[in-house]
C-alpha positions in Angstrom: 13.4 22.9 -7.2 13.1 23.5 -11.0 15.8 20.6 -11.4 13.7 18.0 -9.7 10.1 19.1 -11.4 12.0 18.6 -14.9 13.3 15.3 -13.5 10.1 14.0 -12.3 8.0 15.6 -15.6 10.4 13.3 -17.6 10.5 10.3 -15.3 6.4 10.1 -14.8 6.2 10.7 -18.7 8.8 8.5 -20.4 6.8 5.7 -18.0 3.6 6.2 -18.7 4.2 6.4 -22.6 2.9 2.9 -24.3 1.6 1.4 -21.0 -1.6 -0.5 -20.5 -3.1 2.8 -19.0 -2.1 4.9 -22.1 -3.5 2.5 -24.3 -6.9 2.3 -22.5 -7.4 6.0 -22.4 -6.0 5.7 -26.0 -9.3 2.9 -26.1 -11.7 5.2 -24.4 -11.4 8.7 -26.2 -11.8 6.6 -29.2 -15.2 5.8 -28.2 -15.9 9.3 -27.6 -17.7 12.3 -29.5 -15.7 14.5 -27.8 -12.0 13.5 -26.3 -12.1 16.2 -23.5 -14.1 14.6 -21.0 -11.5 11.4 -21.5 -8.5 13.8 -20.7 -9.4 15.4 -17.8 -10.7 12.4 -16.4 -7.6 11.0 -17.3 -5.5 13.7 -15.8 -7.2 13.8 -12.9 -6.6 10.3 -12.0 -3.0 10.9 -12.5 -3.2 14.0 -10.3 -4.8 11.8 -7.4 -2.1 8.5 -8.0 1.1 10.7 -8.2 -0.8 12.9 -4.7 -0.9 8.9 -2.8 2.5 8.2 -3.7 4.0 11.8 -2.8 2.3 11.6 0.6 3.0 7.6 0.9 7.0 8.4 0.1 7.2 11.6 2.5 5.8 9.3 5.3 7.3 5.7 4.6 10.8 7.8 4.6 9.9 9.4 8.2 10.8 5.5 9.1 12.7 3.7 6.2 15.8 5.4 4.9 15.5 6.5 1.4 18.7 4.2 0.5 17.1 1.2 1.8 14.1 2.2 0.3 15.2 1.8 -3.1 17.1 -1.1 -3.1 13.9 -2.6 -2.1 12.1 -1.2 -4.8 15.0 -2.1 -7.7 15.2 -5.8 -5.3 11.2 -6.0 -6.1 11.3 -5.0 -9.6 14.4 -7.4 -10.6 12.1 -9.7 -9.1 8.8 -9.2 -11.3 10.8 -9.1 -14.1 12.2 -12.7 -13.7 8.6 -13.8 -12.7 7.0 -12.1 -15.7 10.4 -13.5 -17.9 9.4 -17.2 -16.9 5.4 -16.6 -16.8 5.2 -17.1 -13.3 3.4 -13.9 -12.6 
C-alpha cells in the first residue's frame, strides 16, 4: 500500500508541476494579501478532481479491463499530441 501512495504522490506531482493550473494558482496568490486562502482552495480542488477520477477508475474497471483501459488512454494521448503537433487541436 505504501508502494503505490509514493507512486501516485510522484506521478500526480511531477504532472502537475509547470502546468496551466500551476501557473494560474501561481497567478492568483500573486494577487493575494495573504496566499493561504489560494492554497487551500487550491488543494481542495485537487482533493475533489483526484476523489472523481478514483471513483470513475474503480467503476469504469468493474466493466473495461484495466489493460484495455490503458491502451485507450496511451491511443488517446498519442493522438492529442499529433493534433496539438500539427495545430489541429
Amino acid at each position: 500500500m505504501g508502494r503505490i501512495i509514493f507512486t501516485t504522490f510522484w506521478m500526480v506531482f511531477i504532472a502537475e508541476l509547470g502546468d496551466k493550473t500551476q501557473i494560474e494558482t501561481m497567478l492568483l496568490s500573486s494577487q493575494c494579501d495573504t496566499p493561504l486562502p489560494v492554497f487551500i482552495g487550491s488543494s481542495l480542488a485537487l482533493i475533489c478532481s483526484s476523489f472523481i477520477a478514483v471513483c470513475a477508475g474503480s467503476f469504469i474497471t468493474k466493466y473495461i479491463p484495466p489493460n484495455l483501459l490503458q491502451c485507450l488512454a496511451g491511443s488517446i494521448f498519442i493522438i492529442m499530441g499529433f493534433l496539438i503537433l500539427f495545430n489541429k487541436f
